[in-house]
N, C-alpha and C positions, 0 to 999 in steps of 0.2 A: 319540605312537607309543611313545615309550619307557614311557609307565605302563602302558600297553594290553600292551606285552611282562610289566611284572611282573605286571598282573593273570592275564594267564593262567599262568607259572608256576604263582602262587598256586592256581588253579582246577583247575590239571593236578595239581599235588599234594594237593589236597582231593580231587578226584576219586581218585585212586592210592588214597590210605590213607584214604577214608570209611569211618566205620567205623558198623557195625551191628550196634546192642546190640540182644538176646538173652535174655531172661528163658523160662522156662519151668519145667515140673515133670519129676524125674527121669525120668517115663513117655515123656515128649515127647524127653528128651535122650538118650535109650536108641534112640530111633527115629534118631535123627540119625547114633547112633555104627554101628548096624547098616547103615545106608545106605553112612557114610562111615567106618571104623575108625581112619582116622588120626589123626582128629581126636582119641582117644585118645592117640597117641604121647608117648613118653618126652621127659623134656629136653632130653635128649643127642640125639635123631630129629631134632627139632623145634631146635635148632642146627644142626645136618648139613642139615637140610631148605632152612632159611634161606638158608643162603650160598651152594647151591649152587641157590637158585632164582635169584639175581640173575645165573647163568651160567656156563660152564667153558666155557674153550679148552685144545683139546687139541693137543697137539705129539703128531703120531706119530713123526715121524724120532727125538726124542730121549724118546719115554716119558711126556713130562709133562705135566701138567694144571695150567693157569692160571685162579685163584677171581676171578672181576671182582670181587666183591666186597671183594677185600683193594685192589686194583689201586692205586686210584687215593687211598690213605694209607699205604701199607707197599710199600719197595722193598729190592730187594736179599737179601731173607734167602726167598729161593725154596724152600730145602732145610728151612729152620724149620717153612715152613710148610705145605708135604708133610706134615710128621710131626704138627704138629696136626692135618690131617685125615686122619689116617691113625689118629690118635686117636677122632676124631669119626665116623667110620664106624665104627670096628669096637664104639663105645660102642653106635651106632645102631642095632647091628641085634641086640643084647641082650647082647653076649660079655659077660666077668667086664671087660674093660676099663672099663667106666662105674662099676665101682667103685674105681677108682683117679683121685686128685686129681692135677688137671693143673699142673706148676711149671712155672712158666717162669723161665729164669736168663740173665742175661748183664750187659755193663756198662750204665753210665748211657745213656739216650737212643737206646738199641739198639730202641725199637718195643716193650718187653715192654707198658707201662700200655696204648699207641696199641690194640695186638693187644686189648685187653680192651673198651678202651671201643668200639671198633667191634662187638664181639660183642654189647655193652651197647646200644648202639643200634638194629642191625641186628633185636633180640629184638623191641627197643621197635613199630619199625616193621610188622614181622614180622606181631606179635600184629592190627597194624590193619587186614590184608589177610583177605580170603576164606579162602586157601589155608593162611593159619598161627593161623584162628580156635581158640580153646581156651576151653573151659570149668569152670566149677568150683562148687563148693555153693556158696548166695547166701552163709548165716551162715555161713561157715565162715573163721576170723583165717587161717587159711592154704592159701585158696583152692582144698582137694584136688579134686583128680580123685571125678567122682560115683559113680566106677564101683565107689569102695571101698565102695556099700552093697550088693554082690552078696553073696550070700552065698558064703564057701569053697567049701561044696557044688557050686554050681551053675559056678562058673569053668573048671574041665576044659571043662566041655560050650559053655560061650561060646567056650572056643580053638577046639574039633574044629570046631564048625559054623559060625561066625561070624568066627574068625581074630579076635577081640578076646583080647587077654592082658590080664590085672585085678591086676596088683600092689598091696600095701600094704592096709591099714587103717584104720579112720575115727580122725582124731584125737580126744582124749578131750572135747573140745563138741561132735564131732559126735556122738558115741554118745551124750551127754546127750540133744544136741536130738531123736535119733530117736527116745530111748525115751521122754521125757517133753512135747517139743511135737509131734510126729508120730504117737507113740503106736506105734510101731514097722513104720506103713506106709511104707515107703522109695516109696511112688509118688508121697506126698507133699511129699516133700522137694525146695522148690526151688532152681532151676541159674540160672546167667546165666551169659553171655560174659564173661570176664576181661582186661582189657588191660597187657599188662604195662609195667610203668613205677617205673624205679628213684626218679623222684620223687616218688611218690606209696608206694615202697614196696611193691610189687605185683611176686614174681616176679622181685627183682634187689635183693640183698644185699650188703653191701660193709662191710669190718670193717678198722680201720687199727691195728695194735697201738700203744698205748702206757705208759705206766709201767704194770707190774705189780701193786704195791699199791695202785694204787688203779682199775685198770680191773677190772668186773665181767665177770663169764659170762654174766650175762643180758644184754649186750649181745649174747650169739648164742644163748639158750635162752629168753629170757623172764623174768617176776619175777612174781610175787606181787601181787596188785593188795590193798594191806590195806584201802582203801576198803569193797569187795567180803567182806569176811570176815566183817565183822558180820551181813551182809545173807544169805549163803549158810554161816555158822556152820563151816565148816573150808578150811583153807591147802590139801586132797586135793579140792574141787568145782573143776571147770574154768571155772566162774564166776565165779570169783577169783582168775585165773591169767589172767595178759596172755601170750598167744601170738604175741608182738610181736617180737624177736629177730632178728637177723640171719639166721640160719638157718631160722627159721620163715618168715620174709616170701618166702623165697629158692625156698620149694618150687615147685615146677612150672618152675622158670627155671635162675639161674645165682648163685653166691654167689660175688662175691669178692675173694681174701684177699689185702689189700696187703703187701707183706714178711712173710711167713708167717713165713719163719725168728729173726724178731725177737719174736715173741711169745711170751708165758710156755708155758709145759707142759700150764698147766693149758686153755689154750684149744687147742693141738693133741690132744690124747686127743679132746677133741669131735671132731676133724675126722676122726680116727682111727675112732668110732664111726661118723659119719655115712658116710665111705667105705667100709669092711667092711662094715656092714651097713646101709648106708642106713636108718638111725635117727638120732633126736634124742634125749637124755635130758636130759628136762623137771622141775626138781623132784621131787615126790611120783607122777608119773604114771609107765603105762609108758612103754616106748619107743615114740617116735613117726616112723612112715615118715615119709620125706622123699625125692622124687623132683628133687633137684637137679644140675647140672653145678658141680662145685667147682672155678677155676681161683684159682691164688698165682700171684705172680712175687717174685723178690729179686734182690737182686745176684751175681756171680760170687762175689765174694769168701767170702762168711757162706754161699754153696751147698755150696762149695769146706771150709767148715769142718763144716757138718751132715754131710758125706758121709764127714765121718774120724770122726765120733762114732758110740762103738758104740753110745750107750744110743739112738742115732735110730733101728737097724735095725727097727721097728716101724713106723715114719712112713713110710722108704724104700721098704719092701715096698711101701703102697701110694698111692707116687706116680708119674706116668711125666714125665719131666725131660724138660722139650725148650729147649736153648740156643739164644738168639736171637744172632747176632752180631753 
């Protein structure tokens, strides 16, 4: 009797999160978004979407709304966590707030990592279900959104009649692979389902500062693949460029950044780019979109000291601080 109970757990949670891949060509995946448009949504939606699929209890006497989802691994900081999702809606439904990194501050063992990796998880699962299916170009190191081969022109008219919004740009292997293995027919260009998975690197990013001299950038932009140079003749082909980075893997999910305020400078201006303008700069290439949810956490303390520093007031502008206590 008692294995007979774990077998069916097991069965009931195959059954829950069975997941069904998805290969197809952008013609095919265009049918599916015009059916279903959400299957487009943002990051930050598709966060918001998550948590509040596993449930909300609502107190009307006192105003408030309880996320099952947090329930049953984070107690006590009720007020914290209003203001995350107060974050995460108002990201969700386009405002300027999804371009501001989320910090989280307080002392040691306050929930801040716990609040993350649930989020990290919940994604993982998320992505396994029906309802938080997403997809992305097959070739593509950072899995974008297919919809970035519409043309500018024609995106007005996918909003008015179809309510699809088409953000961002093909990163620079995908404008290769369109122009030279597609031959610039975007119906050819194949899609699959994506599942995100911080172990596999898929959609969920995570950068831990440490010594400055000797940590790289390209541990959140990518590097140079010199293998690849001889074979494609310049360091400017995205042939030869590993789009592998913290920040590139992180697109379409959530990136993130262990004790932010402990990292050199030179890896904040990145986040700085990324946040303002939802860009990445890559090497020699342009800027490349990046449709990510950036959260940090740190301690009170080093919060407490970024906040008296003037030369931070660039970082500050675009973070929104929520104390865990």
């Amino acid at each position: 009797m008692m294995m007979e109970g774990v077998y069916r757990l097991l069965d009931e949670h195959r059954q829950r999160f069975h997941i069904e891949e998805w290969e197809g060509t952008f013609r095919e995946y265009l049918s599916l978004v015009v059916e279903k448009p959400q299957i487009a949504r943002s990051a930050h939606k598709r966060i918001y979407d998550m948590i509040r699929s596993a449930g909300v209890d609502v107190d009307e006497e006192a105003g408030k709304e309880t996320y099952r989802f947090f329930q049953a691994h984070l107690f006590g900081i009720h007020h914290a966590l209003a203001q995350v999702m107060e974050y995460f809606k108002a990201a969700a439904i386009g405002s300027d707030v999804r371009r501001r990194i989320l910090l989280l501050y307080g002392p040691p063992s306050s929930g801040k990592s716990e609040l993350v990796i649930r989020l990290k998880r919940g994604l993982e699962e998320y992505s396994r279900t029906k309802e938080g299916a997403l997809f992305g170009i097959a070739d593509c190191p950072q899995h974008e959104e297919p919809l970035h081969l519409i043309p500018h022109g024609l995106r007005p008219k996918f909003q008015s009649e179809y309510g699809i919004t088409v953000e961002g740009d093909l990163c620079p292997r995908c404008s290769l692979n369109l122009k030279e293995k597609y031959q610039d027919d975007i119906y050819q260009v194949p899609v699959r389902r994506i599942f995100i998975s911080e172990k596999d690197r898929v959609g969920i990013g995570t950068f831990v500062p440490s010594d400055p001299k000797s940590q790289d950038i390209a541990e959140l932009v990518g590097s140079i693949d010199l293998s690849k140079i001889g074979e494609f003749g310049s360091e400017s082909d995205p042939r030869a460029y590993r789009f592998d980075g913290e920040l590139n893997i992180a697109n379409r999910g959530m990136m993130e950044f262990i004790e932010m305020l402990k990292a050199d400078e030179k890896f904040l201006y990145v986040l700085l780019t990324l946040a303002q303008e939802r860009n990445i700069k890559t090497g020699r290439f342009p800027l490349i979109y990046a449709d990510e949810c950036v959260i940090s956490h740190t301690n009170e303390a080093e919060f407490k000291e970024f906040m008296s520093d003037e030369r931070s007031e660039a970082l500050r502008d675009r973070m929104i601080a929520v104390r865990i206590p």
